[in-house]
Kinemage of the C-alpha trace (Angstrom):
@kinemage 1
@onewidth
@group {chain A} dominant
@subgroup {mainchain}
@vectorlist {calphas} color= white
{ca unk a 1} P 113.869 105.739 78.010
{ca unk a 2} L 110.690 103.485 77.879
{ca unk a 3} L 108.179 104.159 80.905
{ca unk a 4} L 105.407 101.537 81.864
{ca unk a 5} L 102.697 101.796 84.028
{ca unk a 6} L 101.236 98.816 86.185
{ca unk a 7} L 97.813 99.534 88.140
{ca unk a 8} L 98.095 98.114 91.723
{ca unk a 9} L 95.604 98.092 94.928
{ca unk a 10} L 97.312 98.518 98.691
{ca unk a 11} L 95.836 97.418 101.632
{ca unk a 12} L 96.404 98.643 105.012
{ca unk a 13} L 95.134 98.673 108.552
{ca unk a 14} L 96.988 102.064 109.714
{ca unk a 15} L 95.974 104.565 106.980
{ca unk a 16} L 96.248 105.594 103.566
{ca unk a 17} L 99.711 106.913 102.991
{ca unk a 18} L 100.291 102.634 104.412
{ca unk a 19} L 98.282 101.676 101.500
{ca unk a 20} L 99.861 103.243 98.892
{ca unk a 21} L 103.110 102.364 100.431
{ca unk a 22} L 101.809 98.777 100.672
{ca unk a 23} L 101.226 98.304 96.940
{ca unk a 24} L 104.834 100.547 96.207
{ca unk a 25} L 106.292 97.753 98.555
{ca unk a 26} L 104.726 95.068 96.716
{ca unk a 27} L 105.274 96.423 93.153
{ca unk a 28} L 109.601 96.914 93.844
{ca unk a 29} L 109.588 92.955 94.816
{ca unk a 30} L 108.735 91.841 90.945
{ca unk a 31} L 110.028 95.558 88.985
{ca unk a 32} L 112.822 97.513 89.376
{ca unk a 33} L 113.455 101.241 88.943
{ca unk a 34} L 109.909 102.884 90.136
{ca unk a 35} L 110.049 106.183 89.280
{ca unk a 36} L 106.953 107.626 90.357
{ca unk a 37} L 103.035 106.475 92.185
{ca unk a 38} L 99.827 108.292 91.236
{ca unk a 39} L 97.086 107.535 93.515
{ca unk a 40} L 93.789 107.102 91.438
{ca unk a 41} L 91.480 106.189 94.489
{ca unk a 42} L 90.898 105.494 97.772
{ca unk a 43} L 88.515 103.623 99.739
{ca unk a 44} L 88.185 101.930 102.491
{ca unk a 45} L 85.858 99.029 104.519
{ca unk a 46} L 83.608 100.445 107.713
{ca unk a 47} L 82.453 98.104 110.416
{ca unk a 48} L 80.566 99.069 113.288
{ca unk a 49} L 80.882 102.677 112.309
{ca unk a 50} L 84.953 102.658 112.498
{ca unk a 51} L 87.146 102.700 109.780
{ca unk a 52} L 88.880 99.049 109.584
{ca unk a 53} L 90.547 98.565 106.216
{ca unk a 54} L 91.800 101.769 104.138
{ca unk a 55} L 92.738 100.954 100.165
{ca unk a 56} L 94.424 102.982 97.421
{ca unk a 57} L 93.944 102.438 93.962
{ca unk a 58} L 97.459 103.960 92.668
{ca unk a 59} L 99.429 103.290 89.043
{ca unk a 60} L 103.447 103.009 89.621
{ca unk a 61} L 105.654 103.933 87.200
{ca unk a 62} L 108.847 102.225 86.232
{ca unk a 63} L 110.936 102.121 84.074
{ca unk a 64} L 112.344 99.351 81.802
């Protein structure tokens, strides 16, 4: 079995765990068979002193 990695960024208004599951959501429209999600990073965008946009860097897992 061959596994390949693809490096993805999720947005989300609500939160992080969103994000990630933004990009995972994204990912399973174009690849099939995700086997795992590591979550390199995340950030997110500040306005006014409240927390607005959250983002995770994360690398899925599929395989082929």
């Amino acid at each position: 079995m061959q596994i390949r990695v693809m490096e993805m960024v999720g947005e989300s208004k609500e939160g992080w765990r969103s994000a990630v599951q933004s990009a995972v959501s994204e990912a399973s429209r174009n690849v099939h068979n995700i086997v795992g999600v590591e979550v390199v990073n995340f950030t997110a965008n500040v306005d006014n002193g409240r927390v607005v946009d959250y983002r995770a860097n994360v690398k899925i897992a599929h395989t082929s």
